[in-house]
C-alpha positions in Angstrom: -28.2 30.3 -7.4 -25.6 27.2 -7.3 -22.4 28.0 -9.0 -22.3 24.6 -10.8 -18.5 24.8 -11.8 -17.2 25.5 -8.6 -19.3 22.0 -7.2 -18.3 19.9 -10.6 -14.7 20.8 -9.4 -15.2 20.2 -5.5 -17.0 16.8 -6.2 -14.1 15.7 -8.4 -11.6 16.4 -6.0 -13.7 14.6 -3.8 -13.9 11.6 -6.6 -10.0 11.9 -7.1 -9.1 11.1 -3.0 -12.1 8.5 -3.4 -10.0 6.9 -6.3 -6.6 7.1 -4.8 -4.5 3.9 -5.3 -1.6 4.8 -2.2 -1.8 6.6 0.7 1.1 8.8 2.1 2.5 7.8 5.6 4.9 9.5 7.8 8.9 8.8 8.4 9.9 7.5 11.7 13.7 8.2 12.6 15.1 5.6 14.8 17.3 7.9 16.9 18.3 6.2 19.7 20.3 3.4 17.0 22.7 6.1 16.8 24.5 5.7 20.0 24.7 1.8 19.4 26.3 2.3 15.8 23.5 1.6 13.9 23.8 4.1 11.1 23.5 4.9 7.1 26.4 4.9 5.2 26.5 8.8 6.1 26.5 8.1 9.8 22.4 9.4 9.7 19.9 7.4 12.0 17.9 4.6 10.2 14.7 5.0 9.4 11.0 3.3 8.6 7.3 4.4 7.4 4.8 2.7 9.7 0.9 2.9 8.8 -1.2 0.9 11.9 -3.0 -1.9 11.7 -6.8 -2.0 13.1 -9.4 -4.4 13.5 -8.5 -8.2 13.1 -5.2 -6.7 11.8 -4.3 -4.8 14.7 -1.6 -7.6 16.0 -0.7 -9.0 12.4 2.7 -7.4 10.8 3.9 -6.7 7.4 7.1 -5.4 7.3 8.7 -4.4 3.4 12.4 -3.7 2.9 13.5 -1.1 0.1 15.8 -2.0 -2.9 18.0 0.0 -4.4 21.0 -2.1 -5.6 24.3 -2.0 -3.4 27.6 0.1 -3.7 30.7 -2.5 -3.7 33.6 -0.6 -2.4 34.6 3.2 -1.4 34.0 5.1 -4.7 30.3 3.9 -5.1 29.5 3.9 -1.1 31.0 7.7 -1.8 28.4 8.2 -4.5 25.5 7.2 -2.7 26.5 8.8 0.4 24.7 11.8 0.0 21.9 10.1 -1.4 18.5 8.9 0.0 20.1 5.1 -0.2 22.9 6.8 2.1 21.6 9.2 4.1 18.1 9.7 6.1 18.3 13.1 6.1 17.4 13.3 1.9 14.8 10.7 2.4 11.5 12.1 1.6 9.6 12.7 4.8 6.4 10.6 3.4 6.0 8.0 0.8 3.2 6.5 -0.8 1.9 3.1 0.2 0.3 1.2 -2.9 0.3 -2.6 -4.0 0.6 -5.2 -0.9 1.3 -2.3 1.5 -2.2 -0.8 0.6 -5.0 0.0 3.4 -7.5 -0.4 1.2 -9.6 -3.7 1.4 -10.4 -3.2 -2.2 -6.6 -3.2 -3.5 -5.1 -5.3 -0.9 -7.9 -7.9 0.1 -5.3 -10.1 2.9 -3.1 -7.6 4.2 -5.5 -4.0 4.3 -5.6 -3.8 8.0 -2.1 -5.2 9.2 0.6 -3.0 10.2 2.6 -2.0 7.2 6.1 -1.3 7.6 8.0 0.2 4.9 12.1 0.0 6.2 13.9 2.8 4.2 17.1 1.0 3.0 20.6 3.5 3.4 23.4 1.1 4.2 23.8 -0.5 0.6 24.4 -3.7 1.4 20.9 -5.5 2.0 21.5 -4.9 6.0 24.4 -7.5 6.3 27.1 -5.2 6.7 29.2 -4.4 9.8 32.5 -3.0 10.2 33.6 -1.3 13.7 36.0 1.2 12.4 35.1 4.5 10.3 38.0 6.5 7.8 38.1 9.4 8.7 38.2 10.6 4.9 35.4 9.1 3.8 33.1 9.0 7.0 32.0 6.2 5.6 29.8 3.5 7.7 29.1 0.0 6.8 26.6 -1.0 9.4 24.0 -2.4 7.8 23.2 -5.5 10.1 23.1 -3.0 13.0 20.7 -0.8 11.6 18.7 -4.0 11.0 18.4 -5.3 14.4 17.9 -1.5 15.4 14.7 -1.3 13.3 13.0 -4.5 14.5 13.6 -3.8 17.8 11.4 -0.7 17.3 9.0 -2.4 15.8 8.8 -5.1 18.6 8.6 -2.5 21.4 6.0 -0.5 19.3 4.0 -4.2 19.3 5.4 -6.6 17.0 6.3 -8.8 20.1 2.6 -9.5 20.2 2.7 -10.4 16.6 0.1 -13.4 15.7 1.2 -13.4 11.8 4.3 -11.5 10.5 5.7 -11.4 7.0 9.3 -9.8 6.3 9.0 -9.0 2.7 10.8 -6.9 0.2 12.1 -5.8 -3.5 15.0 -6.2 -5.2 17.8 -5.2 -2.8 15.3 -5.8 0.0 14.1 -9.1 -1.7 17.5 -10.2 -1.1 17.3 -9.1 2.7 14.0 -10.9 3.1 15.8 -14.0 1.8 18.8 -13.3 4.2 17.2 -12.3 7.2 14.5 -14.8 7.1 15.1 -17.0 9.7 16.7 -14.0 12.2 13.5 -12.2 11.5 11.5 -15.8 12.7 13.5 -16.1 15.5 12.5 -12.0 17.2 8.9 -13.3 17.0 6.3 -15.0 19.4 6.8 -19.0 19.0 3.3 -19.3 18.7 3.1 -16.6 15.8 2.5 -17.4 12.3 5.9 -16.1 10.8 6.8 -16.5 6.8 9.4 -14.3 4.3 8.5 -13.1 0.8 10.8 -12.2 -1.7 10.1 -9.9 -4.8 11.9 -9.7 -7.5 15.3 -10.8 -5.3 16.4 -14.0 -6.0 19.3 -12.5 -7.9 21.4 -15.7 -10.1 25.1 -16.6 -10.6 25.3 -16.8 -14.4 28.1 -15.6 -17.2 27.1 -12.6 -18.7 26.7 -11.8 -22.8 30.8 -12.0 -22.7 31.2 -14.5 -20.8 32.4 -12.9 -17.9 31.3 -13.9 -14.2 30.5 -10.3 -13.4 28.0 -10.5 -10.8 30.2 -12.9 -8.9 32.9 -11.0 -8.9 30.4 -7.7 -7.8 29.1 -9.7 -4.9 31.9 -10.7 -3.4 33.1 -7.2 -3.6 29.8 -6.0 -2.0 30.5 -8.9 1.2 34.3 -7.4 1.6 33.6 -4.3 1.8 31.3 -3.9 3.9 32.4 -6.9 6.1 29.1 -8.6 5.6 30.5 -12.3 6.0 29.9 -12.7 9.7 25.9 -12.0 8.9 25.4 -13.9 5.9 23.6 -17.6 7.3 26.2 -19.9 8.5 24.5 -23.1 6.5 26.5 -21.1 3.7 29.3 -19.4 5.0 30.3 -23.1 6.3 30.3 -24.5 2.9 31.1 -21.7 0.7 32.8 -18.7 0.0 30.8 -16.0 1.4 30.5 -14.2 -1.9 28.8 -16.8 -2.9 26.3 -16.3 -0.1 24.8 -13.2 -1.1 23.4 -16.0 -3.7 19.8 -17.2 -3.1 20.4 -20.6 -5.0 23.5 -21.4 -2.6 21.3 -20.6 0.7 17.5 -21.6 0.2 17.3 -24.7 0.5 19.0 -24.3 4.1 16.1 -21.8 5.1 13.9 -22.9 7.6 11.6 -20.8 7.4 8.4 -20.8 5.2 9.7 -18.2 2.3 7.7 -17.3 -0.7 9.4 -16.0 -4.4 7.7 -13.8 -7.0 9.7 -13.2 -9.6 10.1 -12.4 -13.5 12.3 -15.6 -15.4 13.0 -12.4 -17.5 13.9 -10.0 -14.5 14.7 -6.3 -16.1 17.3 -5.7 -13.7 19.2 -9.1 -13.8 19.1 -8.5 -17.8 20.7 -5.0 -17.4 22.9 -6.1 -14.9 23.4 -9.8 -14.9 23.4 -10.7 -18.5 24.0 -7.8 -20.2 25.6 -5.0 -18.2 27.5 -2.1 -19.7 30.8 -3.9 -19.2 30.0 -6.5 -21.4 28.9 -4.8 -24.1 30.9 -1.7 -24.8 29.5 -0.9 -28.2 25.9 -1.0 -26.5 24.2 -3.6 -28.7 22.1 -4.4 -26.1 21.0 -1.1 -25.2 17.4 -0.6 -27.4 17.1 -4.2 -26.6 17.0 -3.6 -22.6 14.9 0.0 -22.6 12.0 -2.4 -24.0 11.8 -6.1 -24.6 9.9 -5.2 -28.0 13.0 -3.8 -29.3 15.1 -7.3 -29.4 17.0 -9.0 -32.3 16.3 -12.5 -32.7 19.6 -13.3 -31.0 19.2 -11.5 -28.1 15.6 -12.8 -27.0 17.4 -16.7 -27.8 20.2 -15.4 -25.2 17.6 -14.0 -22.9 15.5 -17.4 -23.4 19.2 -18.8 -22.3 19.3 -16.9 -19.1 15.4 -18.1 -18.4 16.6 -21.6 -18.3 19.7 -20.6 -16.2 17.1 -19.4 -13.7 14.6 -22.0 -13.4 17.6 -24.1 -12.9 18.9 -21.9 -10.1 15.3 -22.2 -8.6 15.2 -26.4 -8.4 17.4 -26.0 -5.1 14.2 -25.1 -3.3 12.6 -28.8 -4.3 9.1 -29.7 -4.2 8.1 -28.4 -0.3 4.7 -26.3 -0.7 6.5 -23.9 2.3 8.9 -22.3 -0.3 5.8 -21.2 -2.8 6.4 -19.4 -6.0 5.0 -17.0 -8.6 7.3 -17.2 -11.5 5.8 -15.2 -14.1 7.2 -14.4 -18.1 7.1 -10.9 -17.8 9.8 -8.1 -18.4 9.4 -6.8 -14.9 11.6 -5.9 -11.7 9.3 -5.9 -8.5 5.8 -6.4 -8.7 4.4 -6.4 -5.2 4.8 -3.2 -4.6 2.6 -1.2 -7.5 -1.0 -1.7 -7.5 -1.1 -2.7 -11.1 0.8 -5.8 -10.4 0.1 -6.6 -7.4 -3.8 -6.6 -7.6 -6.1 -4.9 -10.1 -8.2 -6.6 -12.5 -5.4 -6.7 -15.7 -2.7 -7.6 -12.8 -0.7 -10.5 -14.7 -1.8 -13.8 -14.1 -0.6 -17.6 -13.2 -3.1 -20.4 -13.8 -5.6 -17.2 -13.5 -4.2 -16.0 -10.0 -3.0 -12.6 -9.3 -0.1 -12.0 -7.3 -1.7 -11.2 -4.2 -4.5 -13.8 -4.4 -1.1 -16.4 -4.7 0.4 -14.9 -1.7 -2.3 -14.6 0.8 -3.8 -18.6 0.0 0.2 -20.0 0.2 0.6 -17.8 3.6 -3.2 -18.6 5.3 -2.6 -22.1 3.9 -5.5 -21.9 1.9 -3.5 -23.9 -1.3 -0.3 -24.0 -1.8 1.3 -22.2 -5.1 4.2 -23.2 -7.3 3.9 -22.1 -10.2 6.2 -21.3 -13.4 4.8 -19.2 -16.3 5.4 -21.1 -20.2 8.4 -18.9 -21.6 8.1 -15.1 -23.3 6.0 -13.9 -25.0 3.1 -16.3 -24.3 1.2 -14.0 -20.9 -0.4 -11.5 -22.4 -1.1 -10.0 -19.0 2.7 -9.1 -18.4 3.1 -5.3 -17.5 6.3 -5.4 -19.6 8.9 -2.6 -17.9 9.8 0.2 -20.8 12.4 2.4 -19.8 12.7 5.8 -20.8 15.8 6.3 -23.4 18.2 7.9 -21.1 17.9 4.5 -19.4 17.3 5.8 -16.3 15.1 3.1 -14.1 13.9 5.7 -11.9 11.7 7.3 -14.7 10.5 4.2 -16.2 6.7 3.1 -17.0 5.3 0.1 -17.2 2.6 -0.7 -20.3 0.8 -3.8 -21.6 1.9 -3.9 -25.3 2.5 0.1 -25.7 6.1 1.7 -25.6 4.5 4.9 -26.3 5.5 8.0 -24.2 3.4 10.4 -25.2 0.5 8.0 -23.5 1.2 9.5 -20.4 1.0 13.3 -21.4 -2.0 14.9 -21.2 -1.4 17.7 -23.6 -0.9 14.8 -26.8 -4.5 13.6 -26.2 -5.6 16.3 -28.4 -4.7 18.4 -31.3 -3.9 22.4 -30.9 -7.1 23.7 -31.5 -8.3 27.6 -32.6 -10.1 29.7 -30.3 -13.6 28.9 -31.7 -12.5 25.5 -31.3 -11.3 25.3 -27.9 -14.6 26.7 -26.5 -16.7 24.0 -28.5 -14.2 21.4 -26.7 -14.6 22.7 -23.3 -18.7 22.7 -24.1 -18.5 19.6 -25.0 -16.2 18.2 -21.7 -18.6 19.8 -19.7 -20.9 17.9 -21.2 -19.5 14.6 -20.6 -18.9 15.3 -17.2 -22.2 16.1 -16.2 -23.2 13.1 -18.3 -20.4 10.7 -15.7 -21.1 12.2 -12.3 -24.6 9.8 -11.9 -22.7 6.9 -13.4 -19.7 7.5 -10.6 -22.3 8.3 -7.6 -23.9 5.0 -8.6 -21.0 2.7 -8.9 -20.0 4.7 -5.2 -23.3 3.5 -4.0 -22.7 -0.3 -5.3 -19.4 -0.6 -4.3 -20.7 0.6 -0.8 -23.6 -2.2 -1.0 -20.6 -4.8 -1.4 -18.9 -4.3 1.2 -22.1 -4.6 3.5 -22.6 -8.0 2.2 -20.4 -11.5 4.5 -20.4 -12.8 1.3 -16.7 -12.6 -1.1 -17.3 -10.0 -3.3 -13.8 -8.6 -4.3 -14.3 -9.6 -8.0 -17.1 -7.1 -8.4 -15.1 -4.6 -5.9 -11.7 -4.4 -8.2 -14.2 -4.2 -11.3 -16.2 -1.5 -10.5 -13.0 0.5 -8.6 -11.2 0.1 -12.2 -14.2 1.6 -13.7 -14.6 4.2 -11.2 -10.4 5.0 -11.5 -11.2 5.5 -15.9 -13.8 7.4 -15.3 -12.1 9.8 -12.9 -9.0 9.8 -15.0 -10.9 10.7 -18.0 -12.3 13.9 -15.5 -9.1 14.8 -14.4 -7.7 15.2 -18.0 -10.8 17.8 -18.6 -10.4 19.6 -15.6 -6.8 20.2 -16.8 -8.0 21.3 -20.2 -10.7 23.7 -18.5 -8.3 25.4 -16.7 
């Protein structure tokens, strides 16, 4: 006789890998950049996550720089040090590929098949840094630029030489890089190839904060001197401006030669926090409720913030009206959106003129149409994935919801009441129940999404649908499983 709960449970295991949204890839140290100085801030090798291409993709190349801010002088190059964003050797040895580094046709429909290059970012100044000589105290090194030119010259010995389209792309700190290194990473490729940049969530703006105070100014320029980043910042700038000021994406753009696209929030969560409101300028931490979740601000403070939207749409007319320099600038309370799968393609993904993220991306980079496009101001798209952060205001344990600030929608055990003995048993009858009831529902939308993909014809509207379907449903199973245990 068939023990029927041991196959519910294997099949929904099975169902869960089916579902996955990311797959895990493998580190790659780059250990001969050691002897030629190219090194994280702790002297460690540099180091990348590379998932293969295959198929039509086998000689196209994505490669994605991490973010993680910057430390701008000894005392907070010190505290990340010892960090993953200092050191490879507390990097975690796999990391989960999701959003526009996905190899799934179904959740990355243009760039499934390239090869996907995640670079692991330990130098803390977007890869511009480079100072020849090391104190001794510290053992601090500022080599940045180094370990970039070490990591693509991996990458072209491992086959990006033969690259026939290439995209240097990254988030927040490594938006920045993108933006900076696009036309040195342009320049390593094929002339024939089809090379373009995309920035996410990087195109960081020189504005007063809530005092008054030119604080990011001031913290850029301290990021460029100390880690002697001047000499790698593009010389259109440098010969015009202070290179401070070039760590700026409004002062360089529009000398970038390069076809480079933008996503970005007018109401970035991290240029709030840091640019407009940061701790310094607001002591008594008025801002504080206001910048955990955008629900949570006064009158005043969403006029300021509408303020700081106009400061950055002005920032953004530099780039004038070329379709190469594309954009997807969207109302949302968000910080990088190209890497999670709910923003970058899913069907409630936000939307421009009824265009996800990814959809934008791949028809401005195939040259399908071009895409410029500005959302009207907040709180008018409803299909923002506004950022909540938990209270301790920690962005590493922050969520992202559509119109819920509610924790406890994440915690499995809140879902239902405490329940008596009797009680308990009648539940886990009753999930039983439903689970035989969904198992034919999920082996039939398995079957049609296989029928799809059999078909020439463009079917990724149904695909995302009936994947979203298949990811509730399997949700809804993994929540009973936990209560049957």
């Amino acid at each position: 006789m068939i023990d029927c709960t041991k196959w519910l449970c294997l099949l929904f295991f099975v169902l869960l890998l089916l579902k996955a949204e990311a797959s895990y890839v493998p580190i790659t140290f780059v250990q001969n950049a050691v002897t030629k100085g190219a090194v994280c801030l702790d002297g460690s090798a540099p180091a990348y996550h590379l998932d293969r291409g295959f198929g039509e993709g086998i000689n196209n190349w994505l490669v994605q720089f991490e973010g993680g801010g910057w430390c701008n002088n000894v005392t907070t190059c010190l505290g990340r040090k010892n960090g993953r964003l200092g050191s490879s050797k507390k990097m975690a040895k796999q990391i989960a590929f999701s959003g526009i580094l996905n190899n799934r046709r179904i959740f990355n429909p243009d760039f499934y098949n390239w090869n996907r290059v995640k670079v692991r970012y330990c130098d803390g100044s977007s890869f511009t840094g480079d100072k020849e000589e090391v104190n001794p105290t510290t053992q601090l090194h500022f080599r940045g630029a180094r370990v970039f030119a070490a990591v693509m010259q991996d990458l072209l010995t491992k086959g990006m030489k033969n690259a026939r389209n290439a995209i240097i792309s990254g988030c927040s700190a490594g938006g920045l890089t993108s933006i900076l290194h696009c036309d040195r990473f342009r320049a390593l490729l094929p002339a024939g190839a089809k090379a373009k940049c995309l920035s996410d969530a990087g195109y960081f703006i020189n504005t007063r904060d809530v005092s008054g105070t030119q604080h990011i100014e001031q913290f850029f320029s301290q990021i460029v001197a100390t880690h002697g980043s001047a000499k790698n910042l593009p010389p259109s700038c440098t010969s015009r401006l202070s290179p401070g000021l070039c760590f700026f994406p409004q002062y360089l753009v529009s000398q970038i030669k390069t076809p480079i696209f933008f996503v970005n929030a007018a109401y970035d969560s991290w240029q709030i926090k840091n640019i407009l409101a940061p701790g310094v300028a607001d002591p008594e931490g008025h801002w504080h409720s206001c910048k955990l979740d955008i629900n949570n601000c006064s009158p005043d403070q969403l006029e300021l913030m509408q303020g700081f939207r106009t400061q950055f749409l002005r920032a953004l007319t530099v780039l004038g009206n070329s379709p190469s320099k594309g954009m997807f600038i969207d109302s949302c309370y968000a910080h990088c959106q190209t890497e999670m799968q709910e923003t970058w393609f899913r069907t409630d993904s936000p939307l421009l003129n009824k265009t996800t993220i990814a959809k934008a991306v791949a028809d401005w980079f195939f040259e399908r149409k071009s895409f410029r496009q500005i959302d009207c101001a907040y709180p008018c798209n409803p299909s923002c994935h506004n950022r909540v952060f938990e209270p301790q205001d920690q962005p590493e344990k922050n969520v992202t919801t559509k119109g819920t600030s509610d924790a406890s929608s994440r915690n499995p055990n809140s879902w239902f009441p405490k329940l008596s003995n009797k009680g308990k048993w009648m539940e886990l009858l009753c999930i039983k129940q439903w689970i035989s009831g969904l198992l034919p529902i999920l082996f039939i939308l398995a079957e049609a999404r296989m029928y799809l993909v059999s078909l020439d014809i463009d079917t990724t509207n149904y695909l995302v649908l009936i994947t979203t379907m298949e990811g509730y449903l399997c949700n809804f199973l993994s929540v009973s499983s936990l209560l049957m245990l």
